[in-house]
Biopython code that builds the backbone (N, CA, C, O; Angstrom):
import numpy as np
from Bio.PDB.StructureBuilder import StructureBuilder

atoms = [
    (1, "UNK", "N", (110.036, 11.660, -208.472)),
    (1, "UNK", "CA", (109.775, 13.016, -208.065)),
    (1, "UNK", "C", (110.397, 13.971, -209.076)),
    (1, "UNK", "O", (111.429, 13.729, -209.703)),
    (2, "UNK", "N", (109.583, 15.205, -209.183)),
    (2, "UNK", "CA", (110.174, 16.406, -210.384)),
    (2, "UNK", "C", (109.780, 17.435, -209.736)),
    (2, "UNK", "O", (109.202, 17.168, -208.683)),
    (3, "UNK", "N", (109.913, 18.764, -210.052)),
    (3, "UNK", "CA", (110.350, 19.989, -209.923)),
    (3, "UNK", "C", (108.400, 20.632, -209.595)),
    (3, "UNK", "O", (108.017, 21.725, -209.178)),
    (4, "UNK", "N", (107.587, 19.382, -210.013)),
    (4, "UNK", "CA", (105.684, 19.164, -210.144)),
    (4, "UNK", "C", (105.487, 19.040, -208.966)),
    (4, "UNK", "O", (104.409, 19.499, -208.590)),
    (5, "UNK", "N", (106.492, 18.320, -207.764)),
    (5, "UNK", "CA", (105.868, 17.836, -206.861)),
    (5, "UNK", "C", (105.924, 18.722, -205.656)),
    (5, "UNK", "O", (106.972, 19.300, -205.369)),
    (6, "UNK", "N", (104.843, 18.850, -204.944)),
    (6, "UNK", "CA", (104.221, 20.399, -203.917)),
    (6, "UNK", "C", (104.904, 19.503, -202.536)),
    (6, "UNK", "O", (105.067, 18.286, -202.620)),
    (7, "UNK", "N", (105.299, 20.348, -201.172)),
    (7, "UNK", "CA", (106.000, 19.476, -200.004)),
    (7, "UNK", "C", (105.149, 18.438, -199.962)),
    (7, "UNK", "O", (105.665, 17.359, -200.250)),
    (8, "UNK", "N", (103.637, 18.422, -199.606)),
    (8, "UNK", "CA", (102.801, 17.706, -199.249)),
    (8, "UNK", "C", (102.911, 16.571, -199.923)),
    (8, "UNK", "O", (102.901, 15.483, -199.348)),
    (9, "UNK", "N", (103.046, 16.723, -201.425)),
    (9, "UNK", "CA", (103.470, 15.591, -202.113)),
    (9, "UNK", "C", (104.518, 14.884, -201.747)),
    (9, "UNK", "O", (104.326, 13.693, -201.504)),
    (10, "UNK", "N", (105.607, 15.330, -201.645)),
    (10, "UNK", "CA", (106.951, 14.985, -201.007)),
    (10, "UNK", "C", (106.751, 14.232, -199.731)),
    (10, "UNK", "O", (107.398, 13.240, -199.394)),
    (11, "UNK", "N", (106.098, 14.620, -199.272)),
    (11, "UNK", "CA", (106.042, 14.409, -197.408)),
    (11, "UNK", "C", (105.106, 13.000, -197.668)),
    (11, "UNK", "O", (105.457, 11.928, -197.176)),
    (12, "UNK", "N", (103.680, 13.154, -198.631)),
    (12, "UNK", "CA", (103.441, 11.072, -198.807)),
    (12, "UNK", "C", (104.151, 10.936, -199.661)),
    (12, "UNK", "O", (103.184, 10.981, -200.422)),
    (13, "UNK", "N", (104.986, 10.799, -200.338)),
    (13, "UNK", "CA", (105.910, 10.176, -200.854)),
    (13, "UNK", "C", (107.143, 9.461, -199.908)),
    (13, "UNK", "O", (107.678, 8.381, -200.159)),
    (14, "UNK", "N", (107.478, 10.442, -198.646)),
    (14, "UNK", "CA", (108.548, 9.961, -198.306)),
    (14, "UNK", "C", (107.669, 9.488, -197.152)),
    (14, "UNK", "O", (108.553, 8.970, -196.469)),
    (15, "UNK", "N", (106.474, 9.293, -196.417)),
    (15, "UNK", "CA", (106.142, 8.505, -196.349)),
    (15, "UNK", "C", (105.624, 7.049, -196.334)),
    (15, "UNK", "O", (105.419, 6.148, -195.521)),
    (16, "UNK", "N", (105.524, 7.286, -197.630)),
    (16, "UNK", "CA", (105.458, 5.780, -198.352)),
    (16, "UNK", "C", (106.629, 5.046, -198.253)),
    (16, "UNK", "O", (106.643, 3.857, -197.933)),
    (17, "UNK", "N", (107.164, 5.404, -198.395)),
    (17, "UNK", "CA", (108.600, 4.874, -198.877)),
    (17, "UNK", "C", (108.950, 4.430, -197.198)),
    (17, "UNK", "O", (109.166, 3.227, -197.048)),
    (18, "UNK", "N", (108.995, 4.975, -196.404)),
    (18, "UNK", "CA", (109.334, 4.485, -194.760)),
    (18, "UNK", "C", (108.222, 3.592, -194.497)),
    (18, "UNK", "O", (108.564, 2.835, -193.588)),
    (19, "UNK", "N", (107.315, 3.401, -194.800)),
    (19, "UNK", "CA", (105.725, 2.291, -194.528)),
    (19, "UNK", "C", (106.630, 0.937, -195.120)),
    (19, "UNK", "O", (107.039, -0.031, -194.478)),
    (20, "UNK", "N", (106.781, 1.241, -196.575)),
    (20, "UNK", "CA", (107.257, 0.035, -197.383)),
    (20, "UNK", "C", (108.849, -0.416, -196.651)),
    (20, "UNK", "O", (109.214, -1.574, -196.444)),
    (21, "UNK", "N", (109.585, 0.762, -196.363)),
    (21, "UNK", "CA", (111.125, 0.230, -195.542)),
    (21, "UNK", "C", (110.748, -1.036, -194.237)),
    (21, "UNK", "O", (111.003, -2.237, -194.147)),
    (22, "UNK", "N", (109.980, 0.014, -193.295)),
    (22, "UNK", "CA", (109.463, -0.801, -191.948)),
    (22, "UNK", "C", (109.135, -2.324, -192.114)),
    (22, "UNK", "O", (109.549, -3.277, -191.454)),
    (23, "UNK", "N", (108.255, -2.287, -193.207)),
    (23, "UNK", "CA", (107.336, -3.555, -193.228)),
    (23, "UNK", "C", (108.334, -4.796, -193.732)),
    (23, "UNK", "O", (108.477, -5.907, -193.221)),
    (24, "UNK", "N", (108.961, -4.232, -194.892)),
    (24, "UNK", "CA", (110.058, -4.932, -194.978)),
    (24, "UNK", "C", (111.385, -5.470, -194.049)),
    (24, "UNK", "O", (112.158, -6.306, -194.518)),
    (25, "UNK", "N", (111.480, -5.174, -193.337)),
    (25, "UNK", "CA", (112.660, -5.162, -192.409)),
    (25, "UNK", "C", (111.504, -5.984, -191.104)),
    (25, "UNK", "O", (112.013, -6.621, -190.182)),
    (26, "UNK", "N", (110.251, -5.866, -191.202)),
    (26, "UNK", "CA", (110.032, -6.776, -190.096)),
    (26, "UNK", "C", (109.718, -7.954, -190.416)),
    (26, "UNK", "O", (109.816, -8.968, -189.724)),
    (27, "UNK", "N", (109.231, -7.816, -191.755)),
    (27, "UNK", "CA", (109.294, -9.596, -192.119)),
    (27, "UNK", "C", (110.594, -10.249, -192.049)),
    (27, "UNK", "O", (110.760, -11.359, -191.545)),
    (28, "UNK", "N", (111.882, -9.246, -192.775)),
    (28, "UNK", "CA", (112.858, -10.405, -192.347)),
    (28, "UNK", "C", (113.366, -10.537, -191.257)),
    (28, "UNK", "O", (114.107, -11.498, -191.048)),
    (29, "UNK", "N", (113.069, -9.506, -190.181)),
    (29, "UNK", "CA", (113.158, -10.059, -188.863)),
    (29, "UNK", "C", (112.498, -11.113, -187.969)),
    (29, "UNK", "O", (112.830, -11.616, -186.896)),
    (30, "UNK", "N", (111.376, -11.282, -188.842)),
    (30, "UNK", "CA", (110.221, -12.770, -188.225)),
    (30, "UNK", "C", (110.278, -13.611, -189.024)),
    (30, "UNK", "O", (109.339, -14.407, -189.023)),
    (31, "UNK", "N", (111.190, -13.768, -189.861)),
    (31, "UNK", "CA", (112.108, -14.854, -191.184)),
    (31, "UNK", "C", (113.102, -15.143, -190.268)),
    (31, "UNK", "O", (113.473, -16.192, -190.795)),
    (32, "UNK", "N", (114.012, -14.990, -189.043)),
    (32, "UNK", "CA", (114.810, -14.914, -188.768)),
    (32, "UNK", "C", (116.167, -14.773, -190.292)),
    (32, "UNK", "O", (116.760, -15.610, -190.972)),
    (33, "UNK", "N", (116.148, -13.471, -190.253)),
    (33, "UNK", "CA", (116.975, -13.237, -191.322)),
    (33, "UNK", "C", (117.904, -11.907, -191.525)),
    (33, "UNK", "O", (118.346, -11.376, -192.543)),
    (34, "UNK", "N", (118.029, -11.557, -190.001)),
    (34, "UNK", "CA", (118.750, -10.187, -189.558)),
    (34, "UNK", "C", (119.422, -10.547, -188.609)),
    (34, "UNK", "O", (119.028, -10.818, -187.475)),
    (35, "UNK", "N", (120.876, -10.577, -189.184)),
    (35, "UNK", "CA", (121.678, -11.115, -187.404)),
    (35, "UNK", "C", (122.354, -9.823, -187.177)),
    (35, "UNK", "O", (122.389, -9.000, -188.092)),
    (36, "UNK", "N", (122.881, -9.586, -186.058)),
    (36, "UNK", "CA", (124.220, -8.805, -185.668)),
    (36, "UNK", "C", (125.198, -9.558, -185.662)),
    (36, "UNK", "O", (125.100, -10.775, -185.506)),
    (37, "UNK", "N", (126.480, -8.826, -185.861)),
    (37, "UNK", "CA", (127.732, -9.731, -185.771)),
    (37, "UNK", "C", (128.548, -8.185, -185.448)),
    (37, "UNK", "O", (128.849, -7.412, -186.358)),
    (38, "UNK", "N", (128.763, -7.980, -184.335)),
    (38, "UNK", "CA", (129.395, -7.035, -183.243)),
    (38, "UNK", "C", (128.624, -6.001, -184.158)),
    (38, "UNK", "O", (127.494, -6.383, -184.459)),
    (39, "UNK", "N", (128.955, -4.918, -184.602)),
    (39, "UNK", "CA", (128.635, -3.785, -184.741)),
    (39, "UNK", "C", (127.900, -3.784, -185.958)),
    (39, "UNK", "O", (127.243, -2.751, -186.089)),
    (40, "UNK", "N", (127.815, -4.409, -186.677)),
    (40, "UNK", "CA", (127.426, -4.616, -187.959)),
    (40, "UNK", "C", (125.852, -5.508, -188.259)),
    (40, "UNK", "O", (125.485, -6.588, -187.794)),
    (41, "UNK", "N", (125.185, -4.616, -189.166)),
    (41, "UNK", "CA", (123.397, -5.997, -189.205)),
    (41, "UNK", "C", (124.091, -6.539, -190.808)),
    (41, "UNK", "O", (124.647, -5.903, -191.704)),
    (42, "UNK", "N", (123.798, -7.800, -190.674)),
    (42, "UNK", "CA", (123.783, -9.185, -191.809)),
    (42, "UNK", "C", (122.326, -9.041, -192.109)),
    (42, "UNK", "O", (121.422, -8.506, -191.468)),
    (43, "UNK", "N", (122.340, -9.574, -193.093)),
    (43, "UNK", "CA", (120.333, -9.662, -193.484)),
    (43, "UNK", "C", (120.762, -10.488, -194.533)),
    (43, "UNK", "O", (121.547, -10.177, -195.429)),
    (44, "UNK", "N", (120.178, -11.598, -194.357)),
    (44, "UNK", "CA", (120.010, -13.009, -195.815)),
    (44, "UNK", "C", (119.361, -12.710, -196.543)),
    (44, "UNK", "O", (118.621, -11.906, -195.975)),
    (45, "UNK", "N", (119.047, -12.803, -197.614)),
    (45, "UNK", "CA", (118.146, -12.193, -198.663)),
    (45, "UNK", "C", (117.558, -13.964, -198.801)),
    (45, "UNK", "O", (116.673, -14.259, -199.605)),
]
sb = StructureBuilder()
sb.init_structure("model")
sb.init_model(0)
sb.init_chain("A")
sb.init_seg("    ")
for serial, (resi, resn, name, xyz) in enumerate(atoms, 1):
    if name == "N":
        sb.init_residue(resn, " ", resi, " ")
    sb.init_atom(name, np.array(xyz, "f"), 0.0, 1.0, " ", f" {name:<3s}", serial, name[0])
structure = sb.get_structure()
Protein backbone atom coordinates (compact mmCIF):
# COMPACT_ATOMS: atom_id res chain seq x y z
CA UNK A 1 0.00 0.00 0.00
CA UNK A 2 1.18 3.86 -0.87
CA UNK A 3 -0.09 7.22 -0.46
CA UNK A 4 -2.06 5.83 -4.54
CA UNK A 5 -4.28 3.81 -2.66
CA UNK A 6 -8.22 5.36 -2.49
CA UNK A 7 -10.26 3.81 1.08
CA UNK A 8 -12.03 1.48 -1.25
CA UNK A 9 -8.77 0.21 -2.20
CA UNK A 10 -7.74 -0.15 1.34
CA UNK A 11 -10.98 -1.67 2.46
CA UNK A 12 -10.26 -4.92 -0.51
CA UNK A 13 -7.08 -4.96 0.51
CA UNK A 14 -7.76 -5.39 4.09
CA UNK A 15 -10.19 -7.59 3.07
CA UNK A 16 -8.16 -9.84 1.42
CA UNK A 17 -5.89 -10.15 3.81
CA UNK A 18 -8.77 -11.38 6.60
CA UNK A 19 -10.20 -14.05 3.65
CA UNK A 20 -6.47 -15.34 3.43
CA UNK A 21 -6.06 -15.04 7.69
CA UNK A 22 -9.56 -17.11 8.17
CA UNK A 23 -8.85 -19.75 5.67
CA UNK A 24 -5.66 -20.29 7.05
CA UNK A 25 -6.37 -20.75 10.61
CA UNK A 26 -9.16 -23.21 9.59
CA UNK A 27 -7.12 -25.55 7.89
CA UNK A 28 -4.90 -25.78 10.79
CA UNK A 29 -7.68 -26.22 12.88
CA UNK A 30 -8.96 -29.39 10.71
CA UNK A 31 -5.02 -30.44 10.74
CA UNK A 32 -5.60 -30.69 14.31
CA UNK A 33 -2.87 -28.17 14.81
CA UNK A 34 -4.23 -25.40 17.27
CA UNK A 35 -4.25 -26.39 20.88
CA UNK A 36 -5.00 -24.22 23.97
CA UNK A 37 -2.88 -24.60 26.90
CA UNK A 38 -4.83 -22.37 29.66
CA UNK A 39 -4.88 -18.99 28.24
CA UNK A 40 -2.64 -19.21 25.51
CA UNK A 41 -3.30 -20.81 21.42
CA UNK A 42 -0.11 -23.21 20.36
CA UNK A 43 -0.37 -23.76 16.54
CA UNK A 44 2.29 -26.48 15.02
CA UNK A 45 3.44 -25.29 11.94
Amino acid sequence: MDHTFTAIDMRKQGQDVERRVLAQAVKWHAEHRVLMNGDRTVIFR
